[in-house]
N, C-alpha and C positions, 0 to 999 in steps of 0.2 A: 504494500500500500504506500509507503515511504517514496517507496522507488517513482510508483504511477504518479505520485502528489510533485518530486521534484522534476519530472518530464515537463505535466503541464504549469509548474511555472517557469519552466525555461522557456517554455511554448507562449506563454504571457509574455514574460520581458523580451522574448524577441518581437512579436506584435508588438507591444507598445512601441518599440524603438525605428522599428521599421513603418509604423506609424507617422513617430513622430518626422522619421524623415522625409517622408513620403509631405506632413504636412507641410514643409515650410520651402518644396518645389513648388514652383508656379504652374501655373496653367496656360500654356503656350498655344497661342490660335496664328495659324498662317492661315491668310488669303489672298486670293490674286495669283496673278500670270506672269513672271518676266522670261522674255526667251532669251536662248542661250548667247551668252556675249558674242560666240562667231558667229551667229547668223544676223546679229544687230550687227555686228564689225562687217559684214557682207554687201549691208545694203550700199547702194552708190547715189548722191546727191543729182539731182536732174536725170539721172537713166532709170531707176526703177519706178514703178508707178504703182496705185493701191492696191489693183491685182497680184501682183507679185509682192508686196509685203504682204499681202492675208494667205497669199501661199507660202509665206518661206515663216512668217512670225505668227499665224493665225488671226482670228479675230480680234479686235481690239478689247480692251477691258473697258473702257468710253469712246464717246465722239464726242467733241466739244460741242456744248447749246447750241449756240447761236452758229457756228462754224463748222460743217461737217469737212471742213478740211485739215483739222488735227486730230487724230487717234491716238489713243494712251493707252500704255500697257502697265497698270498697276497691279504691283503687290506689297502686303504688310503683313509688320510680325506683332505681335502684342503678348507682354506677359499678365496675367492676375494674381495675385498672391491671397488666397483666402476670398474673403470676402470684399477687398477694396477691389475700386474702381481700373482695368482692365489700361496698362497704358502701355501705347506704342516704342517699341524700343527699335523696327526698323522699316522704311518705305522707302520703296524705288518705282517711280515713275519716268517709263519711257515714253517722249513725246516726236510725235512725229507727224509736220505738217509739210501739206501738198501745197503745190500750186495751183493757180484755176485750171492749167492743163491736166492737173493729175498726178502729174510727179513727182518725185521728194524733193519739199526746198529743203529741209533741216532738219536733223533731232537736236532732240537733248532730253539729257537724263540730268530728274530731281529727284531728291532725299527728303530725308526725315528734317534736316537742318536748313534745308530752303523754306519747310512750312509756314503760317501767321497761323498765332490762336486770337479769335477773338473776340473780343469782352463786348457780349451783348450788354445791354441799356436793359435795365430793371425798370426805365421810366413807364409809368401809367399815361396813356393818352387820356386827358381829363373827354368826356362826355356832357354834352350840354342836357339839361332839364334837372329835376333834385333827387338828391341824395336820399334812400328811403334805410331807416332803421330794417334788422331783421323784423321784429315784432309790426311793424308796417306792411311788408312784401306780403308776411304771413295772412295778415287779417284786413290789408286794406282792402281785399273787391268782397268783402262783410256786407252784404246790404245793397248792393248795387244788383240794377235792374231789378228790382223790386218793386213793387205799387209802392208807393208811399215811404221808401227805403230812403237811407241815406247818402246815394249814391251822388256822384257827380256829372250824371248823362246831360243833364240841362246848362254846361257852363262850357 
């Protein structure tokens, strides 16, 4: 019985331990597409055109809005640790636009450190007419359209 009792606690502190390391790994999310740097090193400036980049790099990962003459090929890595908030630790975006004929004017490749964060406005846009208490919203149509109610249909 001695024997069966120190097995399973060695069987405990090894889970706990293997636990605890298991907890303080992150949670690693890759997404997105980058093709392989020869075939980006391949393409040639004014000779190849969208056809032949979606055949040699495939689809894009975006088209630009307003401009479907640049296509991006994004990918990112993000770690989580536990329960906090999930932050990028790596991005490569390939960008590559055409000309109105179709052809490559350019790339370039952007990073994590070309990124902008930024600081939305908490401002409230004020709204015209008044202000109503909770206990107002609740019980102000009390009476209204009623015969003889106290409502405000007459003003």
């Amino acid at each position: 019985m001695q024997h069966f009792l120190q097995k399973v606690a060695l069987a405990s502190a090894l889970g706990l331990t293997l636990g605890a390391a298991t907890a303080c790994a992150p949670v690693v999310t890759q997404r997105g597409y980058i093709p392989d740097p020869e075939r980006i090193a391949s393409i040639q400036v004014g000779v190849d055109d969208k056809t032949t980049i979606s055949e040699r790099l495939g689809s894009p990962s975006n088209v630009a809005t307003f401009d479907s003459d640049t296509w991006y090929y994004i990918s990112s890595r993000e770690e989580q640790f536990v329960f906090f908030h999930p932050e990028p630790v790596k991005r490569d975006i390939l960008a590559i636009s055409f000309n109105p004929d179709g052809r490559v004017a350019g790339i370039e490749h952007y990073g994590l450190k070309d990124g902008q964060v930024f600081a939305f406005s908490d401002n409230i846009t004020p709204t015209k007419g008044r202000e109503l208490t909770f206990l107002q919203q609740m019980f102000g149509n009390l009476g209204r359209g009623l015969p003889g109610g106290g409502g405000e249909e007459g003003k």
